[in-house]
PDB file with SEQRES, HELIX, SHEET and CRYST1 records, atoms N, CA, C and O in Angstrom:
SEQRES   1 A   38  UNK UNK UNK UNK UNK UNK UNK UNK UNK UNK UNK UNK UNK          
SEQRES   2 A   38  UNK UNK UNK UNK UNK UNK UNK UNK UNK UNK UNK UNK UNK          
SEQRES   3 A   38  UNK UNK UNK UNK UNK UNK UNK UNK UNK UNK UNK UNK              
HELIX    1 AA1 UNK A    2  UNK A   21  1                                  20    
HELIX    2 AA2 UNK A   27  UNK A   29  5                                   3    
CRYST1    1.000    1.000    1.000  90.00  90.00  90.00 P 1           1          
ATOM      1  N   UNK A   1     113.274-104.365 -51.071  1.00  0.00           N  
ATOM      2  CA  UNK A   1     113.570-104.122 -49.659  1.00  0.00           C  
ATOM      3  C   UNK A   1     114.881-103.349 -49.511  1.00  0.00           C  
ATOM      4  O   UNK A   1     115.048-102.508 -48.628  1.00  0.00           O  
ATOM      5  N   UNK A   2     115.644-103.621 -50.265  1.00  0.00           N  
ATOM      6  CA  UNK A   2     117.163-102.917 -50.364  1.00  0.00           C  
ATOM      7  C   UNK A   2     116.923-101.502 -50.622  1.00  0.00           C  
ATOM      8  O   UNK A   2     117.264-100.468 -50.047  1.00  0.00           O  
ATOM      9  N   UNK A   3     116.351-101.722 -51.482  1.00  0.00           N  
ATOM     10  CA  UNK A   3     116.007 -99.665 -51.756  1.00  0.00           C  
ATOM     11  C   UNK A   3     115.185 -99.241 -50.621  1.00  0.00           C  
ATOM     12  O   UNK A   3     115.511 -98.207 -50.038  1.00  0.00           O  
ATOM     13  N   UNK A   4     114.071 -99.961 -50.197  1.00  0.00           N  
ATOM     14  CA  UNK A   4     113.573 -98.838 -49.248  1.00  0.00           C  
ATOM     15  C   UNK A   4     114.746 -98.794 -48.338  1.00  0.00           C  
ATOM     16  O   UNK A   4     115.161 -97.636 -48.284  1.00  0.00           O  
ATOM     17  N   UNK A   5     115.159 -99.277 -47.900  1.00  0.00           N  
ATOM     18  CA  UNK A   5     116.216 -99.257 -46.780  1.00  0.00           C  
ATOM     19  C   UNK A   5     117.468 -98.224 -47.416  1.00  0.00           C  
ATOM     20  O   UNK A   5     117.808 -97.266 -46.722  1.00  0.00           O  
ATOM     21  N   UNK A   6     118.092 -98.441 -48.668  1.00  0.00           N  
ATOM     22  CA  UNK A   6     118.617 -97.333 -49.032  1.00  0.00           C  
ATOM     23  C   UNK A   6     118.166 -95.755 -48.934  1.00  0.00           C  
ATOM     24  O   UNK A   6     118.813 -94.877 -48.363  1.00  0.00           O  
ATOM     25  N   UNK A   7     117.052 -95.608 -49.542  1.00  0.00           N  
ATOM     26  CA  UNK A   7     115.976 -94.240 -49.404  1.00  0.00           C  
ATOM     27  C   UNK A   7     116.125 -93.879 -47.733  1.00  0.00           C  
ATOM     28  O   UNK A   7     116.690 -92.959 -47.142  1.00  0.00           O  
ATOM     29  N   UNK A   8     115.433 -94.916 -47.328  1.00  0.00           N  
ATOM     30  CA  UNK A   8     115.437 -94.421 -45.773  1.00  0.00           C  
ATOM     31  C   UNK A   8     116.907 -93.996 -44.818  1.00  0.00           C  
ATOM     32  O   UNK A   8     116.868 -93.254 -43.837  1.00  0.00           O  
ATOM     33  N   UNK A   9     118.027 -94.578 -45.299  1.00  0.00           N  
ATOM     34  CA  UNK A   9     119.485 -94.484 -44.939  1.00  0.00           C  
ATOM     35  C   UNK A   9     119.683 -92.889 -45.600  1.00  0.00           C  
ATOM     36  O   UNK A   9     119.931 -91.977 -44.812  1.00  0.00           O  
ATOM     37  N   UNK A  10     119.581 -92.647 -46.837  1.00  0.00           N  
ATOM     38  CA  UNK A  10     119.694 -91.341 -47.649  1.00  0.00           C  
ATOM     39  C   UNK A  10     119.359 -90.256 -46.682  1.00  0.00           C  
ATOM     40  O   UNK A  10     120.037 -89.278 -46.368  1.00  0.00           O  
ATOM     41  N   UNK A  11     117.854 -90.723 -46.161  1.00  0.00           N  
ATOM     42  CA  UNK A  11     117.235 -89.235 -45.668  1.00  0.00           C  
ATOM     43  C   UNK A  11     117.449 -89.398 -44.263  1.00  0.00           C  
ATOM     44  O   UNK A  11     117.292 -88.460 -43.481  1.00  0.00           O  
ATOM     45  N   UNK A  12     117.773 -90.453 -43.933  1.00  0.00           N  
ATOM     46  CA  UNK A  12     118.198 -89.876 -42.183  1.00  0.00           C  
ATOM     47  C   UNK A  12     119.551 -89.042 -42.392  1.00  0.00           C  
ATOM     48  O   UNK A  12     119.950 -88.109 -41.694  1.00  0.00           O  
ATOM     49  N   UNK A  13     120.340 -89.769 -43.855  1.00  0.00           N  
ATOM     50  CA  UNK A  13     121.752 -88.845 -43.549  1.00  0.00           C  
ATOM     51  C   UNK A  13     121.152 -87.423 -44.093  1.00  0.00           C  
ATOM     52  O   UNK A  13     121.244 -86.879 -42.992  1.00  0.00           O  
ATOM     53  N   UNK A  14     120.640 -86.449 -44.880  1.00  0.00           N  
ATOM     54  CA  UNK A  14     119.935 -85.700 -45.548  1.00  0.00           C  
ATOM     55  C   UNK A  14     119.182 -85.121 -44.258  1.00  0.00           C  
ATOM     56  O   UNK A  14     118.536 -84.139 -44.623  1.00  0.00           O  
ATOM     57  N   UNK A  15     119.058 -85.302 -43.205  1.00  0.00           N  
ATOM     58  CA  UNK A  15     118.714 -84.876 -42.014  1.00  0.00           C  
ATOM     59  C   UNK A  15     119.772 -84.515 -40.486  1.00  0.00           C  
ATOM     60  O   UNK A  15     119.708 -83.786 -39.496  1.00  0.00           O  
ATOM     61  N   UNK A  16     120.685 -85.516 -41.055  1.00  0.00           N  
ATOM     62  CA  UNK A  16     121.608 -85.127 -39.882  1.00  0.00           C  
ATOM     63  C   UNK A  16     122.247 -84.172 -40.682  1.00  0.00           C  
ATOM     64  O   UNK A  16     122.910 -83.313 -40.102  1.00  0.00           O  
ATOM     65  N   UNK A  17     122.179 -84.158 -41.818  1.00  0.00           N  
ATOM     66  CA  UNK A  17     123.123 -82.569 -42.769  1.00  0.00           C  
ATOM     67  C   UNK A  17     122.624 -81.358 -42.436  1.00  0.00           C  
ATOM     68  O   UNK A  17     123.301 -80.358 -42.197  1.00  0.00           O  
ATOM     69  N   UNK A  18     121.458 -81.438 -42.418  1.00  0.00           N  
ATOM     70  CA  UNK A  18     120.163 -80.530 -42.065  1.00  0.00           C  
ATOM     71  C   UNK A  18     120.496 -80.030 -40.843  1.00  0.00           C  
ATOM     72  O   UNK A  18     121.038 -78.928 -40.763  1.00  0.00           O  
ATOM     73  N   UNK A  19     120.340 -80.443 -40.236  1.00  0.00           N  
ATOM     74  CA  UNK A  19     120.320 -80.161 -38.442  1.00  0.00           C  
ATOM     75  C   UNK A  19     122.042 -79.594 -38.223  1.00  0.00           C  
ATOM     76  O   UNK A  19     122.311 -78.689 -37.433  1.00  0.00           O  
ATOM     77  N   UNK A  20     122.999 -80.237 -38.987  1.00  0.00           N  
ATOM     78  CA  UNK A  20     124.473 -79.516 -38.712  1.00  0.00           C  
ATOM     79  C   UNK A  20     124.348 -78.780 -39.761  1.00  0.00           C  
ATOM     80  O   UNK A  20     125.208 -77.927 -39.540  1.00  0.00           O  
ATOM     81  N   UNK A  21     123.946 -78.552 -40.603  1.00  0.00           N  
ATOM     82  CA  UNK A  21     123.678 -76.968 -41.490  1.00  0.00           C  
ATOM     83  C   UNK A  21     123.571 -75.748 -40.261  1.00  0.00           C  
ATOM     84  O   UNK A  21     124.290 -74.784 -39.996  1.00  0.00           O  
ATOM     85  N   UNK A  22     122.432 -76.238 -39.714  1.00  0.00           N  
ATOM     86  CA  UNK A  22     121.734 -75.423 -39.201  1.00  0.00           C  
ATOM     87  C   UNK A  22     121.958 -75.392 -37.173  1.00  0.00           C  
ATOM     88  O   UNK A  22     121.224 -75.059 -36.242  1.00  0.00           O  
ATOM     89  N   UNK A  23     123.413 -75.953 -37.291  1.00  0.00           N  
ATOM     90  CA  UNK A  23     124.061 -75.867 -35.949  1.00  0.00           C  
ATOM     91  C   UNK A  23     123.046 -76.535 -35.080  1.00  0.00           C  
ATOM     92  O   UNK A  23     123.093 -76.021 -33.962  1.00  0.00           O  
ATOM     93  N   UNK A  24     122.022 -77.610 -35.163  1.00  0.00           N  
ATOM     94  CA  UNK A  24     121.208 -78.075 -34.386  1.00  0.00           C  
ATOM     95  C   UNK A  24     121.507 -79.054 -33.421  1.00  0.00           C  
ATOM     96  O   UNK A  24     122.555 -79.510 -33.879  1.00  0.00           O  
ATOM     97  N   UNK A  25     121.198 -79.890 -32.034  1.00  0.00           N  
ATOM     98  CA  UNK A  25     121.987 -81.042 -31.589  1.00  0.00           C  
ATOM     99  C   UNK A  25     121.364 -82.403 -33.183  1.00  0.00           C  
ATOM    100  O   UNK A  25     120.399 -82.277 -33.936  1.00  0.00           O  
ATOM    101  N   UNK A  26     122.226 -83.332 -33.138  1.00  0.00           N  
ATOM    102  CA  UNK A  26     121.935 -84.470 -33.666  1.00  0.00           C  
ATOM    103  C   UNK A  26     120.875 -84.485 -33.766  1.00  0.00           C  
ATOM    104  O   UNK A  26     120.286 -84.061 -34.760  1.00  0.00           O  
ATOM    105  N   UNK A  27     120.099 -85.187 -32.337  1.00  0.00           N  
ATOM    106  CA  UNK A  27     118.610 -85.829 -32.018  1.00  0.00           C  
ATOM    107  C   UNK A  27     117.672 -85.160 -32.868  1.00  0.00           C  
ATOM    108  O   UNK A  27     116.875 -85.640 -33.675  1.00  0.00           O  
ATOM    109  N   UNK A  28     117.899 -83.974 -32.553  1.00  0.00           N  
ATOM    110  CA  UNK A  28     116.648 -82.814 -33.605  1.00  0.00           C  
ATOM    111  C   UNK A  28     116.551 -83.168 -34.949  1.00  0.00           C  
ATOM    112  O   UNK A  28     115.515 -82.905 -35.560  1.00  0.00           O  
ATOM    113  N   UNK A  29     117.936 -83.997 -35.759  1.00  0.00           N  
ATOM    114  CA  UNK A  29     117.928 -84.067 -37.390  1.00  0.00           C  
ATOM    115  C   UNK A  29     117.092 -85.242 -37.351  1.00  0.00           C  
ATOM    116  O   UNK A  29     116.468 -85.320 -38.409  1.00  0.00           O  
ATOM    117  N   UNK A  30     116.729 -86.539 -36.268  1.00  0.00           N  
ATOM    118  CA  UNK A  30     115.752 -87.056 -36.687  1.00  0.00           C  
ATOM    119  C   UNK A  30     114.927 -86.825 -36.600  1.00  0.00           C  
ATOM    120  O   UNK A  30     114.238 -87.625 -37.233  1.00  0.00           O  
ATOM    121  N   UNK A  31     114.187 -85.889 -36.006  1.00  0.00           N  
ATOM    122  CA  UNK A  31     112.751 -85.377 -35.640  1.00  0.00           C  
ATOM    123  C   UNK A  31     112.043 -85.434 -37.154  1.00  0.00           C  
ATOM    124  O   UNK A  31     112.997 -85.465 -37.930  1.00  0.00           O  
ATOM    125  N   UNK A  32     110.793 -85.462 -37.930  1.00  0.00           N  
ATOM    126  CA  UNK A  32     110.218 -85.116 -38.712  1.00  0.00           C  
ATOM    127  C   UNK A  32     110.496 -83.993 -39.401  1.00  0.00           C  
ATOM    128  O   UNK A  32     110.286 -83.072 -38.611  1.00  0.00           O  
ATOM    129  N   UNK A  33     110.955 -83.429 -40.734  1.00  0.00           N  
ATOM    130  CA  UNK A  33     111.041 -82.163 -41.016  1.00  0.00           C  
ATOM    131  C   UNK A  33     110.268 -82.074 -42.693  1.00  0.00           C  
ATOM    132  O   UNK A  33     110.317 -82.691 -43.757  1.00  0.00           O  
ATOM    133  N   UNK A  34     109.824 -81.324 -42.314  1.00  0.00           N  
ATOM    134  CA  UNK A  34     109.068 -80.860 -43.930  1.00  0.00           C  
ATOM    135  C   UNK A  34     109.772 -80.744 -45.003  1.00  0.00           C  
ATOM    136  O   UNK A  34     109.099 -80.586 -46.022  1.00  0.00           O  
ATOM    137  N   UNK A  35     110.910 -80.767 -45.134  1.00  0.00           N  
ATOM    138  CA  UNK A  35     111.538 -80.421 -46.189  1.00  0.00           C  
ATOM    139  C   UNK A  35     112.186 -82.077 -46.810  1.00  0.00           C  
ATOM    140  O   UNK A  35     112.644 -82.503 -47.870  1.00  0.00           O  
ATOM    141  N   UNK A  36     111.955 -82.503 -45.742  1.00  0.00           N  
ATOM    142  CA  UNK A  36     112.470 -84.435 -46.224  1.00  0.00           C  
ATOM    143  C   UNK A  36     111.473 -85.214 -45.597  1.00  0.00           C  
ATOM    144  O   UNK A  36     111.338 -85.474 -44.401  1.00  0.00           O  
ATOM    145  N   UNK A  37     110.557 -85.667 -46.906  1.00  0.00           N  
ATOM    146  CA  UNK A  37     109.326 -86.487 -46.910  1.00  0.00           C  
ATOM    147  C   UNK A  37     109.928 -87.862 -47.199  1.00  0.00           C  
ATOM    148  O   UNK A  37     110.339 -88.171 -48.317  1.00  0.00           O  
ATOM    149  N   UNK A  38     109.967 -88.789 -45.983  1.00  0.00           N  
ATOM    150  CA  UNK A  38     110.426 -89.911 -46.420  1.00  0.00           C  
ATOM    151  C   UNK A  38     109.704 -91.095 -46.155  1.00  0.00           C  
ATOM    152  O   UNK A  38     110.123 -92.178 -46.563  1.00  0.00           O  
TER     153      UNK A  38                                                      
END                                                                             
């Protein structure tokens, strides 16, 4: 249970990186993105 919850913590942060890479608001880095299958 600890790891999925780790994994899942990883890629929401791996998404908010994403979205400020890419100058996006926040909300958008959680949206679904193809490039982070989680």
């Amino acid at each position: 249970e600890k790891d999925a919850y780790a994994r899942s913590r990883a890629c929401r942060l791996a998404l908010i990186d994403h979205g400020v890479a890419h100058k996006k608001p926040p909300l958008n880095a959680f949206k679904p993105h193809p490039e982070h299958k989680c």
